[in-house]
C-alpha positions as CSV (number, residue, x, y, z in Angstrom):
1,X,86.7,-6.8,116.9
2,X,89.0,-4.5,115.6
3,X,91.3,-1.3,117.6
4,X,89.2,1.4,118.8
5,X,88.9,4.7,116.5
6,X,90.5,7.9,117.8
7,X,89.8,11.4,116.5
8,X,92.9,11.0,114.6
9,X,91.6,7.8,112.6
10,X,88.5,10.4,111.7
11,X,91.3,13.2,111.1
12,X,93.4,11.2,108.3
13,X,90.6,10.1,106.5
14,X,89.5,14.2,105.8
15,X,87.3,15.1,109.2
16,X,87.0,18.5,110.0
17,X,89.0,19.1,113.3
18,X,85.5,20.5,115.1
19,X,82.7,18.7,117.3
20,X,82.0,16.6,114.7
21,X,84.7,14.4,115.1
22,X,82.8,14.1,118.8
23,X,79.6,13.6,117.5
24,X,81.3,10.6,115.3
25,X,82.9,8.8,118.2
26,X,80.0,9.1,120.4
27,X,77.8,7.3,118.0
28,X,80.3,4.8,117.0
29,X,80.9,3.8,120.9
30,X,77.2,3.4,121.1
31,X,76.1,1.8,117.8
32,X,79.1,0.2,116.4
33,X,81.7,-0.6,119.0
34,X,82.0,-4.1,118.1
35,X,82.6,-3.6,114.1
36,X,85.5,-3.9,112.6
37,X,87.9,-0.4,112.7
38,X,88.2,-1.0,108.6
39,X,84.5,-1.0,108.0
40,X,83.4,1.9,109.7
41,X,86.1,4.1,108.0
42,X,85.1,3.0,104.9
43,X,81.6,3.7,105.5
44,X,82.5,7.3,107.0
45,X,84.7,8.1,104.1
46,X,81.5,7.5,102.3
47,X,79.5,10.1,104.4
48,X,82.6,12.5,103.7
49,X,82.1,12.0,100.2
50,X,78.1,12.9,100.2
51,X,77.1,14.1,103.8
52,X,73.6,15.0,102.1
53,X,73.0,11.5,101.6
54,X,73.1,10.2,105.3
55,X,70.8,13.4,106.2
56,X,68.0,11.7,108.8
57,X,70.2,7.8,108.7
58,X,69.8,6.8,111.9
59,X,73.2,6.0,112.9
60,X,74.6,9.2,111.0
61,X,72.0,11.6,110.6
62,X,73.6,13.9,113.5
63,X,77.2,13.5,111.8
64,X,76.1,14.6,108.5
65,X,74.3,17.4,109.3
66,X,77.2,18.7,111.5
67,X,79.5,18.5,108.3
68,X,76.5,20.1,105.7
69,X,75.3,23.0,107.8
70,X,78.6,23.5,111.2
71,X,77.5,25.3,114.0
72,X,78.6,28.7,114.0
73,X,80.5,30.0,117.3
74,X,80.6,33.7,117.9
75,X,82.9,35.5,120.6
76,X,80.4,37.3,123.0
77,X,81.5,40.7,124.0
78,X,81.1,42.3,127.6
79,X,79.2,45.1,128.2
80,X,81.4,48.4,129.3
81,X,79.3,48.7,132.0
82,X,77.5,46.4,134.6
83,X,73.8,46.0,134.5
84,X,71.8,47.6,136.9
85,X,72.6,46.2,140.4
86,X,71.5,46.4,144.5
87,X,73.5,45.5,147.5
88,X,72.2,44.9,150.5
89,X,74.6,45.1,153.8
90,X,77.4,46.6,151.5
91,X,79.8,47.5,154.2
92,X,79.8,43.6,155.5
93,X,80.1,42.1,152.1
94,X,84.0,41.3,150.6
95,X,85.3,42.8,147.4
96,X,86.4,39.7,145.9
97,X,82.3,38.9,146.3
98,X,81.3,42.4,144.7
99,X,84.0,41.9,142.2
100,X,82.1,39.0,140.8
101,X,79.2,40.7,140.4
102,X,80.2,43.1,138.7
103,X,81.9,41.2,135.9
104,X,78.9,38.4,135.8
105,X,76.7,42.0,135.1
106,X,78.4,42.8,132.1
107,X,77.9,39.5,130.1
108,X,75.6,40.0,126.9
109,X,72.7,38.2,129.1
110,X,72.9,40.0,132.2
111,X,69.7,42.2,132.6
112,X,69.6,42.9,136.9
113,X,71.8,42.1,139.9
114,X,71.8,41.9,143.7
115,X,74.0,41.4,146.8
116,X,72.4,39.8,150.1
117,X,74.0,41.1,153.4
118,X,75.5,37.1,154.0
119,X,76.9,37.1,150.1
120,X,80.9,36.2,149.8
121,X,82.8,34.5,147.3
122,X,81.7,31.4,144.9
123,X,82.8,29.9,141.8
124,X,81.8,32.7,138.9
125,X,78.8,34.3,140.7
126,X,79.0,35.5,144.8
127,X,77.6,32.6,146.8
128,X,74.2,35.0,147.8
129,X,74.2,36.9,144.5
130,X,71.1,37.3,142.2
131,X,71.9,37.5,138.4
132,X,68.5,38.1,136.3
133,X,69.5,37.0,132.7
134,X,67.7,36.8,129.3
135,X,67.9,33.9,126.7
136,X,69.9,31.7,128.7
């Protein structure tokens, strides 16, 4: 049993620094952990060479299809204003609370909003907020 592969083995042998390279080791800890370091590259290389050929293989399929069609990532913008919103028991909520509310209403998904008279501060959202989102 040879060294384990790092990203940088998958690097120096002409992987695209993206998810793939996770994709990759994933499969490689759960399929082929016990090969030899050597072989593997070599095969990789291979799918490097002609990623249309390993299209549906069933150790690589998800590999090669990551390097023929990447996934695209787009930066969301926020809204310049909130979604519509209600607050119940304003006066007895803290701002911090409201203050996350209002940015959570202006993501791109964010469609209605509400405060309950017992909402304070959680982690992203208020901790007895209601967000209403769309596709997501």
């Amino acid at each position: 049993m040879g060294s384990k592969l790092s990203g940088k083995d998958l690097v120096k042998i002409g992987f695209p620094k993206n998810n793939v390279i996770n994709t990759a080791l994933g499969l490689i800890t759960r399929y082929r952990k016990k090969e030899e370091k050597t072989t593997i590259l070599l095969e990789l290389t291979e799918l490097l060479e002609a990623p249309e050929r390993f299209m549906g293989h069933k150790i690589w399929g998800k590999v090669s299809e990551g390097l023929v069609k990447p996934v695209e990532l787009r930066m969301q913008e926020l809204h310049s204003h909130p979604a519509p919103f209600s607050i119940f028991g304003e006066n007895e909520i803290d701002q911090q609370a409201k203050r996350q509310l209002y940015d959570a209403l202006r993501l791109p998904i964010s469609r209605q909003g509400a405060l309950l008279p017992d909402a304070h501060t959680g982690y992203g959202l208020p901790i007895g907020g209601v967000l209403a989102v769309e596709n997501a």
